[in-house]
N, C-alpha and C positions, 0 to 999 in steps of 0.2 A: 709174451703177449698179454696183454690187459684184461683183465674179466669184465666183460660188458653185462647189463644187464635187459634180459629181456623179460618182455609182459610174456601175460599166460598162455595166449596163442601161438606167439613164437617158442615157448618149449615144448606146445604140444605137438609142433611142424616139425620141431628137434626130437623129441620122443618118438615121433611117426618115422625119423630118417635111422632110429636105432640108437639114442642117445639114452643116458641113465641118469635117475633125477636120485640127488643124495639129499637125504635130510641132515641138518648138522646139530638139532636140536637135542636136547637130553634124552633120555631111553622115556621117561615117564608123560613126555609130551607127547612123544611121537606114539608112544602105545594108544591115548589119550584119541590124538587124531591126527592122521597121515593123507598123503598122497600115495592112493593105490600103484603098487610093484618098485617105490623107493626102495633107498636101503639106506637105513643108520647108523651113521657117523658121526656120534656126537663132536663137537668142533675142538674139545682138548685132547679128541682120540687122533686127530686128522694127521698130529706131527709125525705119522710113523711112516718108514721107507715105504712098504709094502702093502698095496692097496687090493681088497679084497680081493678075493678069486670073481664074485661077480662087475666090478669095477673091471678087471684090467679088459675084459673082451671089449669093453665101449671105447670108441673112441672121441667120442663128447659126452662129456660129464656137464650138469645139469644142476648148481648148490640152490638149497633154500634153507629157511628159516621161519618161522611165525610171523613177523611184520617184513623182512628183507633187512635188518637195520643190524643184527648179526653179523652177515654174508658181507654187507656193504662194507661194513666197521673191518671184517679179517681178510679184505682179499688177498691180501700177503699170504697167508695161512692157503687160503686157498686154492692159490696159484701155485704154489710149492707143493698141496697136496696132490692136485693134479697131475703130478710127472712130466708134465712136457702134453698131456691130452687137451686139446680142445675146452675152456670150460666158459661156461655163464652162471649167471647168479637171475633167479625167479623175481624177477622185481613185485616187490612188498611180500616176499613170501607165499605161504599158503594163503595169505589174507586176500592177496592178488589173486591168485589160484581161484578161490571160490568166486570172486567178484569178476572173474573171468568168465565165468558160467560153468564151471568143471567143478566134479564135485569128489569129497574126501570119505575115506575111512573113517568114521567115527565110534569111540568105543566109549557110549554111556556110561558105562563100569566102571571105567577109570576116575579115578576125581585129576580136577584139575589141578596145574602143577603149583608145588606148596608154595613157592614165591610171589604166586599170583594169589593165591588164596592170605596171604600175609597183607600184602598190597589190599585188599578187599577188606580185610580187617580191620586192619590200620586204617581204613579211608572210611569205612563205619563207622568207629568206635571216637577217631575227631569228628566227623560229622556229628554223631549226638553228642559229644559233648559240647561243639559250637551251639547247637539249637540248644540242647537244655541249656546251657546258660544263659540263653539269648530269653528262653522262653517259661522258663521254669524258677533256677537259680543260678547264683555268679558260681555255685559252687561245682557244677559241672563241668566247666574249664578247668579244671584239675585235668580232666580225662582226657583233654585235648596236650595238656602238658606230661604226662604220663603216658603217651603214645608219642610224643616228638623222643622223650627221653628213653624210651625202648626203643626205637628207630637208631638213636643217637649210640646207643648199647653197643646195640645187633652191627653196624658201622665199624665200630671202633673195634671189637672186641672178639669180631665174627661168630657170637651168642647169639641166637634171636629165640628168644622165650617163649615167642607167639608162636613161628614158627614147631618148638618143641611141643608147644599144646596142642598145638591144629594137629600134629602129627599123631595124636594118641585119640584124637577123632574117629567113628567106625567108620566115615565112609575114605579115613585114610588107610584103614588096613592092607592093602595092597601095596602103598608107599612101605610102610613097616616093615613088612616082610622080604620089599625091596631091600634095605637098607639093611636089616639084617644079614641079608645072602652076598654082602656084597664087602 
């Protein structure tokens, strides 16, 4: 059967009939910010026979993601992790979720997740170099060239330098210690 996707109403109708809502997002996002009584699964853990002890009593399972574009992208993955149960996909994700009018766990503590924090970086640091060069000097477009080619790196090379610096940041110290135990 096809994974359909439904808005946030209908998995809350589904939640309300005894359905289980799976996050598939990394452990650091979902610590970050979840939908109250999921459970995590991040989406390269999904491939295994055997689905949690609190998974197998549902019989509609309930995927999301942060935008829905994950979920959308694997529903192969999905469908196969389901076993044969009932499943849908939370259209747009938790993004859906909140613009639905339901609201999330949220754990200020956490920083947000280092890919996105790289993304923010990178989208900074050519941003002033376009304006300073635009508005200062030509010589500021270096920085805008010097962020494509760390982009171009981290790509190729699966290195990202940013990301290794952001990561020794104190409000990443919880990533660190992540990473370490693991």
């Amino acid at each position: 059967m096809k994974i359909q996707a439904l808005s946030a109403r209908e998995v809350q109708q589904k939640l309300t009939a005894g359905a289980m809502l799976v996050d598939v997002r990394g452990v650091a996002e979902y610590a970050r910010e979840h939908i109250d009584g999921t459970v995590n699964i991040p989406l390269d853990k999904l491939g295994a026979n055997v689905l949690p002890a609190g998974l197998s009593a549902a019989d509609t399972l309930v995927f999301y993601c942060q935008s829905g574009m994950r979920t959308a992208q694997n529903v192969a993955i999905l469908e196969k992790a389901a076993h044969g149960k009932t499943a849908y996909i939370l259209e747009r994700g938790i993004l859906g979720w909140k613009e639905g009018g339901f609201n999330t766990v949220v754990n200020r503590s956490r920083p947000i997740d280092l890919m996105r924090q790289v993304q923010i970086g990178a989208g900074l640091l050519a941003l002033l170099g376009a304006l300073g060069g635009w508005l200062v000097s030509p010589w500021f477009y270096l920085l805008c060239g010097m962020v494509g080619a760390g982009l171009l790196l981290a790509g190729v090379t699966g290195f990202c330098g940013m990301a290794r610096l952001l990561m020794l940041m104190p409000w990443n110290q919880s990533l660190r210690q992540q990473a370490k135990s693991s």
